[in-house]
C-alpha positions, 0 to 999 in steps of 0.5 A: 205029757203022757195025757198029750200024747194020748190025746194026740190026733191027725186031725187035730194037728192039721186043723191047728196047720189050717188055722195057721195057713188061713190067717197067713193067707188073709190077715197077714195081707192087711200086715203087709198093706200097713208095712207098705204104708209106713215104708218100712225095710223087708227086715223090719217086715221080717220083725212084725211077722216073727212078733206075731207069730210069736205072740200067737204061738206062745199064749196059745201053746201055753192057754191051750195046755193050761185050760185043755180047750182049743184056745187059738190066738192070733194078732188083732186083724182090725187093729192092724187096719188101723194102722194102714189109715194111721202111716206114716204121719204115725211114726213106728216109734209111736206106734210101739209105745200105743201097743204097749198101752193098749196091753196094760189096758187091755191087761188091767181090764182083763184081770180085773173083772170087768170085761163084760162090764166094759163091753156092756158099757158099749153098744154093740151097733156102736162098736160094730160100726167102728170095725165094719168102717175100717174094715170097709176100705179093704173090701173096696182095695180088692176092686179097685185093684181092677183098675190097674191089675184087671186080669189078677184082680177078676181072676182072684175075684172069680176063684174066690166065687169057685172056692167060696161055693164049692169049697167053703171051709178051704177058701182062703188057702185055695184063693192064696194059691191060686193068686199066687200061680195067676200073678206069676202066669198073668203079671210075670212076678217071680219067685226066684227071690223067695229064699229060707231064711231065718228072722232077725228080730228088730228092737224098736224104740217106743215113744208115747204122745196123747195123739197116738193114745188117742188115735191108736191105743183106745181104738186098738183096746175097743177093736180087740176088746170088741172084735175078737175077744168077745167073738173069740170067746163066743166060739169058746163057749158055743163049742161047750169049753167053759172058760174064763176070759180073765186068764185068756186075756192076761196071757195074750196082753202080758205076752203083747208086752215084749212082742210089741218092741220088735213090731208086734200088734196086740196079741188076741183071741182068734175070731176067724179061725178059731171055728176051725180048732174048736169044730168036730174038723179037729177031733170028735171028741170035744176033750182032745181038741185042745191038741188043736190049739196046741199045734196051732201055736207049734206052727206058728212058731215055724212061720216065726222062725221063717218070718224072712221067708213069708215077707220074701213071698210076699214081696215077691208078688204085685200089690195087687195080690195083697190088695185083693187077697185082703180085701176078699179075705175081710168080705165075711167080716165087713158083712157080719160086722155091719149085720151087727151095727144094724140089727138092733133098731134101737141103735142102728141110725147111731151106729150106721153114723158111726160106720160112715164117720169111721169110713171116711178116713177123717182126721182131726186135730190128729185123731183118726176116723175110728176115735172120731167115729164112736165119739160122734156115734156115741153120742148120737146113740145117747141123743137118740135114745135118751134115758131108755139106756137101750143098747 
């Protein structure tokens, strides 16, 4: 405690405050978007967000005091778009039960040793593909949206141009509010029905079939796998904290275990906003960042005690908003993603075949477009490639 304190900084409790505010701002919408899919209560809405608040607060808190790096946890962004394609043919009772399957593999995988082996076994492009192509759908959302909201939607468009050129590292909590002031002023929403309140989590019971392991589990476990423990790990490193995967992925899965009965998605490793607690933003020397990643957690308790107010806001506001919000907020990853699916030649027909089949929303024999686009893609890559084992 007395090494806290000392290292207790300014700098670095607001970039822990940022980090929070970003993803609120921009992965939370892709939340909403699957809440609105499933149909489902405020008061269940209120549930998955105190889960997920909860699940990033604790495992950060506890990584970040344990290995005295700036270690930033959040729910899996791609995996909850899973979700938004999946609703309602999957009921929420399945869903839970493929949450808590993807953690114990996640877990086993994590613990064991063989995350970079699993990770290997994959082909980058591949698993870039699979991401870019559920992502894609919420790109194309935040323009459609012209179509029936054209003020909001080119308003929002045009500040997140303004924001992105002049304010780069602010975009998406400028873009929040500044949406929310243009929904009030152009399309009337009011805000009279956002109240404080504290969450009530809902017990939700699991059940489990092949379908959803098939359709949920094993993409979620490649996404989270993929698209945010390695980057998340990445950023780890290329800020100098060498830290091991293995405890990092035991916490966040154990901790996804109990949060996933009351509607919480695998808890991961930030890949967005991590940059943001592991930069010299947070504090100029690299030892004391870590109190980064400690507040990081402290406020994502506040916004899980609070869940009823941040689902109040947000159903306060046209679809629209959220459409657009999440949309424009997923733009750099749905560029960075696709970068990677066609940067190695090797594989860039496979994994370009794998974006397609998984944008495409396909499902067969009740397998969603993502199990059926590395499955197809996979195979490509290993037509197309032969015995040279080129990944």
């Amino acid at each position: 405690m007395s090494r806290f304190l000392k290292d207790l900084s300014l700098p670095a409790i607001v970039a822990g405050f940022l980090a929070v505010l970003v993803s609120y701002s921009g992965p939370l919408a892709i939340l909403f978007q699957a809440g609105a899919s499933a149909g489902i209560s405020d008061q269940m809405m209120t549930s998955w967000v105190w889960a997920i608040s909860m699940g990033a607060a604790i495992s950060g808190i506890i990584l970040s005091i344990w290995l005295k790096a700036p270690v930033v946890t959040a729910w899996s962004a791609p995996g909850t778009a899973l979700l938004v394609a999946l609703f309602p043919e999957l009921s929420l009772n399945e869903a839970v039960g493929a949450y808590i399957t993807a953690a114990v593999i996640i877990f086993i995988i994590g613990v064991s040793g063989t995350f970079d082996t699993f990770v290997r076994a994959i082909p980058k492009g591949i698993a870039a593909g699979m991401m870019a192509g559920i992502l894609f759908q919420f790109g194309v959302g935040a323009f459609t949206a012209i179509e029936t909201t054209p003020a909001l939607a080119i308003g929002m468009l045009l500040s997140y141009v303004v924001f992105r050129r002049l304010f780069p590292k602010y975009t998406l909590v400028l873009l929040l509010i500044a949406g929310v002031i243009l929904a009030v002023v152009l399309e009337g929403a009011s805000l009279s029905g956002v109240r404080w309140s504290i969450a009530v989590p809902q017990f939700i019971e699991p059940e489990w079939n092949l379908g959803s392991t098939l359709s949920l589990a094993i993409p979620l476990v490649l996404v989270s796998l993929t698209g945010q423990f390695l980057p998340g790990m990445a950023i780890l490193q290329g800020a100098g904290y060498s830290v091991r995967a293995k405890p990092i992925i035991g916490v966040t899965s154990l901790v996804s275990l109990p949060m996933a009965f009351f509607g919480g998605i695998t808890t991961v490793v930030a890949a967005i906003t991590a940059a943001i607690c592991t930069g010299k933003d947070a504090h100029e020397d690299p030892s004391r960042r870590y109190v980064a990643g400690v507040f990081n957690g402290v406020f994502y308790l506040v916004g899980g005690l609070f869940a009823g107010t941040i689902v109040s806001l947000f159903t306060s506001l046209p679809a629209a908003f959220v459409a657009v919000l999440a949309g424009l907020a997923l733009l750099g990853a749905i560029a960075g993603n696709l970068f990677s699916a066609l940067e190695d030649a090797s594989h860039r027909e496979a994994s370009l075949i794998t974006f397609i089949v998984t944008a495409s929303g396909m499902s067969v024999f009740g397998l969603s477009s993502a199990f059926w686009g590395v499955v197809i893609g996979y195979g490509c890559y290993l037509v197309l490639n032969g015995s040279t084992g080129r990944k």
